[in-house]
C-alpha positions in Angstrom: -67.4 24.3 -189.3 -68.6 27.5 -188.4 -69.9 28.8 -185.1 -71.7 31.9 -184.1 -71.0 32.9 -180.2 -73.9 35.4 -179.5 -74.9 38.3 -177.2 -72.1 38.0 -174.8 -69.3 40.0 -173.2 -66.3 40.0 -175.0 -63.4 40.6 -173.2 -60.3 40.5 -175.1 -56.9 42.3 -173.0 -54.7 41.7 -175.7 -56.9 43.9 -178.3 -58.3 46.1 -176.1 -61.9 44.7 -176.1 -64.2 44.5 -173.7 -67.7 44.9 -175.2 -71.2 43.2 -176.1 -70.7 41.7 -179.2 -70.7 38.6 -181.4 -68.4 36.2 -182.3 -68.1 34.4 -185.2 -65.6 31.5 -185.9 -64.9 29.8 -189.1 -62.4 26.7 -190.4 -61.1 27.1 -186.6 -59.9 30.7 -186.8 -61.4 33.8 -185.4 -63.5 35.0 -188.6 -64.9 38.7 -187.1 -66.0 40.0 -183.8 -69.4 42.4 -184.2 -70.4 42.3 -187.5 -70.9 38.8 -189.4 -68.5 37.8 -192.4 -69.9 38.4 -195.8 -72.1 34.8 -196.5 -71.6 33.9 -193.3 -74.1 30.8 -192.3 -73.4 28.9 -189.2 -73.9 25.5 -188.7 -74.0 26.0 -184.8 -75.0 28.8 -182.3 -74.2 29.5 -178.9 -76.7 32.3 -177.2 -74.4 33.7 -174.6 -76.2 35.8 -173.0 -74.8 36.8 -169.6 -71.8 35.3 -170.2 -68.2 36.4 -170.7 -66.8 35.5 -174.2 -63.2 35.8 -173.4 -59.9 34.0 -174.8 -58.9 30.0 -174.1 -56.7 30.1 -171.0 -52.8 29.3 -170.9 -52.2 27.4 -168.0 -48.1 27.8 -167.2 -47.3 24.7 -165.1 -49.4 21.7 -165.5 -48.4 18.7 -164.7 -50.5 15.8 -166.7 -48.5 12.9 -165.1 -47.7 10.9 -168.4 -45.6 9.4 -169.1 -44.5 7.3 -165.8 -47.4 8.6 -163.5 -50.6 7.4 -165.0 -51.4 6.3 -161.7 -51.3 9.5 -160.5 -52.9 11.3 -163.6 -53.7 10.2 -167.2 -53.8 12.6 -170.7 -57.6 11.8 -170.9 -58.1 12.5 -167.5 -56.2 16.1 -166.7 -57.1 17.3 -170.5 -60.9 17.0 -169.4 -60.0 18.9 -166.4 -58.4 21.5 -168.4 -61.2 22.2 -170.9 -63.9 21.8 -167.8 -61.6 24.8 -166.3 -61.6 26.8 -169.7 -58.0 26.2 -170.2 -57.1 25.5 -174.3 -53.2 25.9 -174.1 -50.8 24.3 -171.4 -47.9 24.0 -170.9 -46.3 21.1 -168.9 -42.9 20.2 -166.9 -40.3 17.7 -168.3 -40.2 15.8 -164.6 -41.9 13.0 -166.1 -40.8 9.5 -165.5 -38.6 8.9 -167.9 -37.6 12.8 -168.1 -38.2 14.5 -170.9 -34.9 15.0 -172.0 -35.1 12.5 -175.6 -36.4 14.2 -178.7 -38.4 10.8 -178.9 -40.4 11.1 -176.1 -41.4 14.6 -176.6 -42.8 13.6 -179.7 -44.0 10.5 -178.0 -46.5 13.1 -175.7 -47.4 15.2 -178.8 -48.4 12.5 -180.3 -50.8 11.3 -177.3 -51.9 14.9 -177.1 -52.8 14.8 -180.4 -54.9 11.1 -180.2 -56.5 12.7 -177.2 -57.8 15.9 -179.1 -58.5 18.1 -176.3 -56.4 20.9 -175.3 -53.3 21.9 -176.7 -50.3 20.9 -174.9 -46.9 22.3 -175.1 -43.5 20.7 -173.0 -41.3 22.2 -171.7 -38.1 20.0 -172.3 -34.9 19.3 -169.5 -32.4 21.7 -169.2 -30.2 18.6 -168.2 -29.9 15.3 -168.6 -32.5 13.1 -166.3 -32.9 16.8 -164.7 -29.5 15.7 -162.5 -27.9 19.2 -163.4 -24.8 17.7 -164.9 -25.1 17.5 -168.1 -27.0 19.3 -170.8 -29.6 18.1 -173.2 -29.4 18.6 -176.7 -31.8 21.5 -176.8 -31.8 22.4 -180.3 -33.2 18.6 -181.2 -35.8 18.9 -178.4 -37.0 22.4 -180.2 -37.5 20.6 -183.1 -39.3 17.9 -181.4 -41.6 20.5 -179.9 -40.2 21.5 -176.7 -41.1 25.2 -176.5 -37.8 25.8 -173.6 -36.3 24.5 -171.1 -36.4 24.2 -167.5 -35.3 21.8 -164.4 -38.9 21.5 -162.9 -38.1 21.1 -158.9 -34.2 19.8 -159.4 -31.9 22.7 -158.4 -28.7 22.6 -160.5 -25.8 21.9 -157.9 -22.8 23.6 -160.3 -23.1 26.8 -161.1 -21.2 26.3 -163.9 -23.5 23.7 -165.5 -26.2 26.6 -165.1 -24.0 29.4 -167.0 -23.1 26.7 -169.8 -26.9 26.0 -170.2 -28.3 29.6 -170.5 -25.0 30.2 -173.1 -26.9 27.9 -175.1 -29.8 28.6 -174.7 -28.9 32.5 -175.6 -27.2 31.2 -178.5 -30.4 30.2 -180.4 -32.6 32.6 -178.2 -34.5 29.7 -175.7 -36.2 30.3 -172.8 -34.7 28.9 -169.9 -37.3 28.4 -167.2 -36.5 28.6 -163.9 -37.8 27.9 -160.1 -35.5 30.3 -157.9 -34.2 27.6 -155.6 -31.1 27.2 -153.4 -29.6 23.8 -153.6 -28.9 23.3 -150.1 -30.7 26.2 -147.8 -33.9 25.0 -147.1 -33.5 21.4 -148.5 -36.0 19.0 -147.7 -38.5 21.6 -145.4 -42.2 21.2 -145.9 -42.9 24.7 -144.5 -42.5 28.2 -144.9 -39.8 29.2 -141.8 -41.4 31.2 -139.4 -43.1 31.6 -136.2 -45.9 29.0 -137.7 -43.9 26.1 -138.5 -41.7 26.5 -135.4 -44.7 26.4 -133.6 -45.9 22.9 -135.3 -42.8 21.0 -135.6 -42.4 21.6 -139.2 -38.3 22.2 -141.0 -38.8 24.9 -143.1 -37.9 26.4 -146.1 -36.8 30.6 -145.6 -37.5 33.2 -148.1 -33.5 33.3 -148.6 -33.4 30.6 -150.6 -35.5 32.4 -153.5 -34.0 35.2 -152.8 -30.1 34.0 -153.1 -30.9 32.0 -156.2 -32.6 34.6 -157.6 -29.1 36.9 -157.2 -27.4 33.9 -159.0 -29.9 34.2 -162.0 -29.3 37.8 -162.3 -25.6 37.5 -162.6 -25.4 34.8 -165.1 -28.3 37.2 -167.0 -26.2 39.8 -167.0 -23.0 37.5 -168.0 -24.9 35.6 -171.3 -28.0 38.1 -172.0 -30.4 34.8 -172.3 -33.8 35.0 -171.6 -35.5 33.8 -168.7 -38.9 33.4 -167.1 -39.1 32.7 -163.3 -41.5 30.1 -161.9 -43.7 30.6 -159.2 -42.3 33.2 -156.9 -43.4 33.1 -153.2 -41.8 36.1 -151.4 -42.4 39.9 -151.4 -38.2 39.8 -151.5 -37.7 38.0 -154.1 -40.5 40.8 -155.8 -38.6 43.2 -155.3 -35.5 42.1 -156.3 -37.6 40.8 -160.0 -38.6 44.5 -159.8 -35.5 45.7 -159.9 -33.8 43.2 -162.3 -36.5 44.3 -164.8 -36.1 48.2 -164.1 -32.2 47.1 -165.3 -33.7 45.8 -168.2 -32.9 42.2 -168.0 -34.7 40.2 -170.1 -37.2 38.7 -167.6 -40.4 37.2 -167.1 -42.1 35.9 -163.8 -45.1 33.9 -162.6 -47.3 33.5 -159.3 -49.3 30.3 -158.4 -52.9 30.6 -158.0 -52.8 29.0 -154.5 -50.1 31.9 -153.7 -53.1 34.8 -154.1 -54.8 33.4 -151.4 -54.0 31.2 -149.1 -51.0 31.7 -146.5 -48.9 29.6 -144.3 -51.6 29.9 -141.9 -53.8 27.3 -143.8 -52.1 24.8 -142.9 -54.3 25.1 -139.9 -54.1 21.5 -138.0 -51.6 19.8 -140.4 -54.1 20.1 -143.9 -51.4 17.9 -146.1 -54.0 19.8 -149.3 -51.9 22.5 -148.4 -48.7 21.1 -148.7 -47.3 22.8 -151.8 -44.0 23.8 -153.7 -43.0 26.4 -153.4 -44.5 26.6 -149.6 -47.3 28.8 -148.6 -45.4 32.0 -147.2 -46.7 34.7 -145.0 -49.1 37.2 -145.3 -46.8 39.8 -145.8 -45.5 37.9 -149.0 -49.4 37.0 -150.2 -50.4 40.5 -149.9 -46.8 41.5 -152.0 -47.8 38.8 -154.7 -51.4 40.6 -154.9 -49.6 43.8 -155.7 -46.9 42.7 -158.2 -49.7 41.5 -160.2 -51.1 44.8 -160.1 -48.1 46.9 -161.2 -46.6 44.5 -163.3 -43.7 42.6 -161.5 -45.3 39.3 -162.2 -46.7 38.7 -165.3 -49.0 36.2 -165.5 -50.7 33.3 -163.2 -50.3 29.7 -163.4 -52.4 26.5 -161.8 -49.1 24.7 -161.0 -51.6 21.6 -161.2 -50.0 18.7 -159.7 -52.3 16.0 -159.3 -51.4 13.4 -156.2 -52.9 10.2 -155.2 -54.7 9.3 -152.2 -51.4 7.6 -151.2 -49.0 10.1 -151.2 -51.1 12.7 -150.1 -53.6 11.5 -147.1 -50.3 10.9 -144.5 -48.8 13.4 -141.5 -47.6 17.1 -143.0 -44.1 16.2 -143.7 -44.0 12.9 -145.1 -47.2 13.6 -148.1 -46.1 14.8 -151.5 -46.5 18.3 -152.3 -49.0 19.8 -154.9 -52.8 20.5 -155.9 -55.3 20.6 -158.4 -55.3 23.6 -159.9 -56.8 23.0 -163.5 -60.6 23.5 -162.7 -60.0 26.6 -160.4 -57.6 28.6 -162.4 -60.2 31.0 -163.8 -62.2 31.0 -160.4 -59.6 31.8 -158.2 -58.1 34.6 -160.6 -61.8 36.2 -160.7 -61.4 35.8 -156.8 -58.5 37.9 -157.0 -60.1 40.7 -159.1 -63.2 40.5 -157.1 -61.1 42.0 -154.1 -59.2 44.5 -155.9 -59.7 47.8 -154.5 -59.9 49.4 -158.0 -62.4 49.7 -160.5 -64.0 45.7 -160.8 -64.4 46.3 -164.8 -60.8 47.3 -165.4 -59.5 44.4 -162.4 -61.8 41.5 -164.5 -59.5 42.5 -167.9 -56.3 42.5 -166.1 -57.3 39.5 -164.0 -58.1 37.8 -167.8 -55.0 39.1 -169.4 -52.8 37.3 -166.4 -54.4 34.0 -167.5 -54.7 34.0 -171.2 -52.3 36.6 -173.4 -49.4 37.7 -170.8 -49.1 33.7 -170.2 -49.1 33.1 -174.0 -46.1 35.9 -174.4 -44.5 34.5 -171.9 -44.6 31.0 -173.4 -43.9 32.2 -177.2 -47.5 30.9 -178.3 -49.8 32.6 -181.2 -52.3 31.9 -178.5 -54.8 34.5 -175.7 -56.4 36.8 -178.3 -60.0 37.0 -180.2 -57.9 38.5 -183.1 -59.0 38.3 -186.5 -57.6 35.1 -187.4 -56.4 33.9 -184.7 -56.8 30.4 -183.2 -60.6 30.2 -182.2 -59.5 29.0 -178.2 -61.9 30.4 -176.5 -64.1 30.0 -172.9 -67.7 31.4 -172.1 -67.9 31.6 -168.4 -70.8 32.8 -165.8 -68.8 35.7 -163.7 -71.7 35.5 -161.0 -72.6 31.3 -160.9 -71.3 30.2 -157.6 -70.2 26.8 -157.5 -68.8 24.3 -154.1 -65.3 22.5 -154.7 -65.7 19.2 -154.5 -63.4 16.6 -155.0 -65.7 14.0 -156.1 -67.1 16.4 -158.7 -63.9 17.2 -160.3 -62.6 15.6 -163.6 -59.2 15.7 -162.5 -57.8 12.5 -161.4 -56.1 14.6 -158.4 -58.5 15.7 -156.2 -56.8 17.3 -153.7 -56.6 20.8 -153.3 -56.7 23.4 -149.9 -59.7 24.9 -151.4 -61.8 21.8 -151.0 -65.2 22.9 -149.4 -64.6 26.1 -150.6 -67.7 28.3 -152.6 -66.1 30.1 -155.6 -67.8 32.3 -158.7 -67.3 31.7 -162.4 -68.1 28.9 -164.0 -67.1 27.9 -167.2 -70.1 27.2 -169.6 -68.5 26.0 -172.8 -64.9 25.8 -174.1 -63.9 26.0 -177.8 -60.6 24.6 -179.0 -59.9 25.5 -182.7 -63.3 26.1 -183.3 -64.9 23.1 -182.2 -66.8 22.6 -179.0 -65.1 20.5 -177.1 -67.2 21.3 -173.8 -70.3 22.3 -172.8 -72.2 22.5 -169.5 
């Protein structure tokens, strides 16, 4: 198969490229950009005139429900969503139901994902047995099944010790261990960022300080077995600064930001909205605004959906009793293009860094040969309209979750067509 992307704007961070040329794709790997390969003939074109030509997105936390949840979220259905929101890569938690702590059904997924034949999926496989922070899994097994590193999804790890043994281990053959900073007790079971807001509704909340003091327990068993971590979803402008100055130190340290995080604040919960009830919470504006900066300088790395599809059931009840967590798969790209939109810097140089969060900083983060428009690389890639406003609407959206705070909303950049391994696996 070979495909000729034509006349659009290639934006590649990873390389450096950000220029009117064509792209030309062959066998499923990245053949040339500009100039065509020598007897190159191709069986399909794509004029993209207007568009942006830019890498397949790598979507950090997404949550595709199976196995356990299919009433909440099938394969079929959140893999859709994905390549309807341009992303080609994803990676997804192990709090499944059964936990994905068993070679077997690791390989059980893959092997769905690969039936399915849609976007690339990638586990990430418990830290601990059944995620109860007791025991640990046998992480060298799950590697080899596929897991690409290790995490405890939204279960805090009680014993400290438990932790340290864990990222020994994981240091010892060079995993990632990924990790949601996290007290185990402060803060445990609020629904709210604590402040003036939640006091003021009736809501128990959830204080900055337990990111912050989990985050000083991170650092010191870091510095104690030299592993390799990536922090998940950071809320807070103090737990910024404290990954600011962990990675001046030089520890070996990666962090990421939810896409509902850029924008929205604890504010929107307005009258009770249970769309916005998410985990992490929604912190101030102080923190939003701090998130929007570490971006910029480098503190976080890259930007993730966290798409966690809920049910009408869970989700349509009072504040504090829905489950927490959003769609995020279709509005990944729009909401980062958001972001760069109100950068005060130069929009050109904002769209690339905005791109780079989303496709090769999240692909180095998650150890994948994915993100770039190199010369034989994987031919992922997404051709999106920068300027084509579109409404969020739940009805409208291929994920089986359709809940989201940004329902109602009018966002730009819309994903025309998706590519994953050179075939077209969507088109609008």
């Amino acid at each position: 198969m070979k495909l000729h992307i034509k006349n659009g704007r290639v934006i590649d961070p990873a390389n450096g490229v950000d220029a009117v040329q064509d792209l030309f794709i062959v066998d499923g790997k990245i053949a040339a950009i500009g100039a065509a390969p020598a007897g190159f003939a191709a069986d399909q074109s794509i004029d993209a005139s207007g568009l942006v030509v830019a890498p397949g997105l790598v979507d950090l936390s997404a949550r595709l429900r199976e196995p356990g949840y299919e009433y909440k979220a099938t394969l079929e259905s959140e893999l859709q969503a994905a390549l309807q929101g341009g992303v080609t890569s994803l990676v997804c938690p192990p709090d499944t139901d059964p936990v994905l702590d068993e070679p077997g059904l690791v390989e059980m997924l893959k092997h769905r994902a690969r039936i399915v034949d849609q976007a690339n999926v990638h586990p990430l496989g418990a830290l601990t047995v059944g995620l109860k922070g007791q025991a640990l899994t046998e992480m060298a097994e799950l590697t080899e099944a596929g897991c690409i590193g290790f995490a405890q999804a939204e279960e805090p790890i009680l014993d400290t010790n438990v932790l340290l043994r864990a990222m020994q281990y994981a240091k010892t053959f060079e995993y990632t261990v990924w990790l949601r900073p996290q007290d185990a007790h402060i803060g445990r079971g609020g629904v709210a960022h604590a402040g003036p807001l939640a006091s003021r509704l009736g809501l128990s909340g959830v204080p900055v300080m337990s990111e912050t003091i989990a985050l000083h327990t991170i650092f010191e068993l870091m510095r104690s077995t030299g592993a390799r971590v990536h922090l998940c979803r950071i809320s807070s402008a103090a737990g910024l600064d404290l990954i600011r100055a962990a990675k001046k130190e030089g520890l070996n340290l990666t962090a990421d930001v939810g896409v509902h995080h850029l924008h929205l604040t604890d504010a929107d919960i307005g009258f009770f909205d249970s769309n916005a009830r998410l985990t992490p919470p929604l912190r101030s504006q102080r923190d939003r605004d701090a998130i929007r900066a570490a971006l910029v300088d480098g503190t976080v790395d890259a930007i993730c959906s966290d798409h966690t599809p809920v049910d009408d059931d869970e989700k349509l009840l009072p504040f504090g009793e829905a489950s927490p967590g959003a769609t995020g798969l279709e509005l990944l790209l729009a909401l980062t293009l958001k972001w760069a939109q109100d950068q005060p810097h130069d929009a050109q140089g904002a769209l690339a860094l905005a791109i780079g969060k989303i496709t090769c900083e999240a692909a180095r983060i998650a150890g994948l040969p994915a993100g770039t428009l190199g010369v034989g690389a994987a031919a992922d890639v997404v051709l999106f309209d920068p300027a084509a406003r579109w409404l969020v609407d739940g009805k409208a959206l291929a994920s089986q979750g359709k809940h989201t705070p940004f329902l109602g909303y009018e966002l730009a950049g819309q994903v025309r067509a998706t590519v994953v391994r050179g075939r077209v696996a969507y088109q609008r």
